[in-house]
C-alpha positions in Angstrom: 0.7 0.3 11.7 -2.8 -0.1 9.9 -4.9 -3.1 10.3 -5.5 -5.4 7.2 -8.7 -4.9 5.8 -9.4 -8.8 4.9 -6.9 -11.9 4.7 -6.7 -14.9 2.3 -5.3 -18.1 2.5 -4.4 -20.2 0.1 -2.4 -23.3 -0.7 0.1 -24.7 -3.5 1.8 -27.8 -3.8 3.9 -27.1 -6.3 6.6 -24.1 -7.6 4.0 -23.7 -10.8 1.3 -23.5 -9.3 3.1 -20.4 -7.0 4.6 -18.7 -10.3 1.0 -18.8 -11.5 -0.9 -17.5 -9.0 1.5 -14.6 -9.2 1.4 -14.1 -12.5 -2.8 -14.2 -12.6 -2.3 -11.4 -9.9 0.7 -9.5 -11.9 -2.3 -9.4 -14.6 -4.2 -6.5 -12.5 -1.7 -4.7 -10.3 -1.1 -1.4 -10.9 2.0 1.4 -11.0 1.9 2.3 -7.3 1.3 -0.3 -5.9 3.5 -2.2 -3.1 4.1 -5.7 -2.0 5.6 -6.8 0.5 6.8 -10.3 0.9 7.5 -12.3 3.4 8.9 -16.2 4.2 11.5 -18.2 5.3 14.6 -19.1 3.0 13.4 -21.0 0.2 9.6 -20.1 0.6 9.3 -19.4 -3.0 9.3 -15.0 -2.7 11.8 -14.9 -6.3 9.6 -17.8 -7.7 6.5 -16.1 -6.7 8.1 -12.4 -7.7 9.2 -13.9 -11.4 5.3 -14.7 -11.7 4.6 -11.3 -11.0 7.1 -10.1 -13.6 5.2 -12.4 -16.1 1.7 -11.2 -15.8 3.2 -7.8 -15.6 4.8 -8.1 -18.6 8.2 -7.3 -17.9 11.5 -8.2 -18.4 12.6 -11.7 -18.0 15.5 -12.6 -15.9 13.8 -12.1 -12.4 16.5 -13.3 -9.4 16.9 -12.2 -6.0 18.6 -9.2 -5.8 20.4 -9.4 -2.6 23.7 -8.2 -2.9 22.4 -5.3 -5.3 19.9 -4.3 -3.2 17.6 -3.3 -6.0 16.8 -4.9 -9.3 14.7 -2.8 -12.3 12.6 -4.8 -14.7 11.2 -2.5 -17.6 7.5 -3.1 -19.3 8.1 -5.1 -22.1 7.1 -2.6 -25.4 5.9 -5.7 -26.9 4.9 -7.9 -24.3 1.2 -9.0 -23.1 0.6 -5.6 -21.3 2.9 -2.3 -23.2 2.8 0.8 -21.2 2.0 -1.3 -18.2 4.3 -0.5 -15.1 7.6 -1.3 -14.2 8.6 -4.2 -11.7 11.2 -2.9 -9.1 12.4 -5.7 -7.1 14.2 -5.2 -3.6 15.7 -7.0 -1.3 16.0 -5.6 2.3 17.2 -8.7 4.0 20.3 -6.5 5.0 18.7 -3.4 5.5 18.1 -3.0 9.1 15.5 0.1 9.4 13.2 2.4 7.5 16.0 4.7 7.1 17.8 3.0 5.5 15.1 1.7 2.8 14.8 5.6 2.1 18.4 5.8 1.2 17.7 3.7 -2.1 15.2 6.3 -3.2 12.6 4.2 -3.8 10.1 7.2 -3.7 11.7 8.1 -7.2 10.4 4.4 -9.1 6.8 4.3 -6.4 4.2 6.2 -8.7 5.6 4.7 -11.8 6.1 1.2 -11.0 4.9 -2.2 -8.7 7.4 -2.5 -6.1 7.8 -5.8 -4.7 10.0 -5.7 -1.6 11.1 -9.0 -0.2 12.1 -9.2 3.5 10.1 -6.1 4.0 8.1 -6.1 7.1 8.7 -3.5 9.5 10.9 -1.5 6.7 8.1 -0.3 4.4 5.4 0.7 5.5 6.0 4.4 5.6 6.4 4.1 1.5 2.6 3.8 1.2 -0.8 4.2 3.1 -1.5 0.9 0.7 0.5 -2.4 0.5 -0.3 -6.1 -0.3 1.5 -8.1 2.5 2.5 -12.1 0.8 3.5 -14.6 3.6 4.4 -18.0 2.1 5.2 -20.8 4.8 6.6 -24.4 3.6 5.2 -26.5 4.5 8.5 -28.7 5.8 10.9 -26.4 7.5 13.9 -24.4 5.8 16.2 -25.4 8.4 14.8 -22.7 11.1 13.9 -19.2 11.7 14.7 -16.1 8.9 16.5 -14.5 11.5 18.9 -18.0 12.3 19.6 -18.8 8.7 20.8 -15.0 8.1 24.2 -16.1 6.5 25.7 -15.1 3.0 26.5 -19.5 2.9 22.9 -20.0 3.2 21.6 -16.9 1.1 23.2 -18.6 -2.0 21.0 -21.7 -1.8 18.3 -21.0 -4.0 15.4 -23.4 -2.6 12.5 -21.7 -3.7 12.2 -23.9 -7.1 11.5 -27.3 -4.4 7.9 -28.9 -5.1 6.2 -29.1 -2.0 2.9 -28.0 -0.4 3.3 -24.0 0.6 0.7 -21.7 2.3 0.7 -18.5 1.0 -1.4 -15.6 2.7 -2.4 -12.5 1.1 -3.2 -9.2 3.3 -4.7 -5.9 1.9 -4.1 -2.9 3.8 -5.2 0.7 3.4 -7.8 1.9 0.7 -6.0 0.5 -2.8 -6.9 -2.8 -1.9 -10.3 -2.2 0.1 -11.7 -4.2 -2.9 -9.0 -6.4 -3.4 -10.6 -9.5 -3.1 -13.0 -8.9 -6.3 -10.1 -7.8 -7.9 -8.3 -10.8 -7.2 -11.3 -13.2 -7.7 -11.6 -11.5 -11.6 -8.0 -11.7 -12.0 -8.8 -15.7 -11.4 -6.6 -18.5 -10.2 -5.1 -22.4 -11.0 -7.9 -24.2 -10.0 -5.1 -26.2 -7.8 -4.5 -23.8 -6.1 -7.8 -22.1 -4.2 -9.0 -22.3 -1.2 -11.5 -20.8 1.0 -10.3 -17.7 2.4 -10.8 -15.6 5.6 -11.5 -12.1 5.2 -12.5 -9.2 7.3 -16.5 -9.4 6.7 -17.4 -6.4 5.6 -15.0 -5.5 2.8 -15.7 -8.7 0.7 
């Protein structure tokens, strides 16, 4: 598994300011390119995915797609960026390997499309030699570990619209996002929301 090239941190306080982060990044993502998400139930990955959608300029309606596995957003014709990419949005909480990612065909949508896989981690990888990894933390606890609070009861209880301070971490792996961080940094971000980052000296 590759090594991320450089790491940011930074912190929110509120579900806005995590839908506009997103949607400041959405701005300058490209069709290929892969995010994986990661966080605790009610982190804020659909609130931080439907900002994605927005500065991609796709079609509203962005919800977790859990029991359909995948969800499709199309470019909007006539939205802030036509002829802009596709959002596919998957949810592989109940996908247990690799394997059985590649049975959704996902290689079909990659070239074509942002693909913004929540609950990815350990199941993606192979789609890509390039992926963003998103970690958001809360900053008061969701009632446990992801891997205790895997229920259908507690996957209905949508928390991620809760204002409270989050930590969100962004990791660029392989050579699309070697530059990331001026990329991100012209993108630009809610004053509320930035932070000094970390990063791997050497590819900022």
């Amino acid at each position: 598994m590759s090594e991320p090239l450089w790491e940011r941190t930074l912190k929110v306080t509120t579900a806005e300011q995590t839908h506009a982060l997103a949607a400041a990044l959405g701005e300058v993502l490209e069709a290929g390119d892969l995010l994986v998400l990661t966080g605790e139930l009610g982190a804020g990955k659909t609130t931080f995915t439907q900002g994605l959608g927005e500065g991609l300029g796709v079609r509203a309606g962005i919800i977790s797609p859990t029991f359909v596995l995948v969800r499709i957003h199309p470019n909007l014709p006539d939205g802030p960026r036509p002829g802009g990419p596709d959002l596919v949005h998957v949810d592989a909480y109940r996908l247990d390997s690799a394997a059985e990612i590649d049975d959704i065909d996902l290689e079909n949508t990659m070239d074509t499309a942002v693909t913004v896989v929540e609950w990815g981690r350990d199941r993606v990888e192979h789609l890509s030699d390039s992926r963003l990894e998103v970690e958001l933390h809360r900053a008061v606890g969701g009632g446990g570990t992801a891997a205790a609070n895997r229920t259908d009861e507690v996957l209905d209880f949508d928390t991620d619209d809760d204002d409270e301070p989050r930590t969100i971490v962004l990791r660029g792996i392989g050579p699309r996002w070697a530059d990331a961080p001026r990329l991100l940094d012209a993108a630009g971000q809610p004053d509320t929301a930035g932070q000094p980052d970390t990063a791997n000296e050497g590819h900022i």
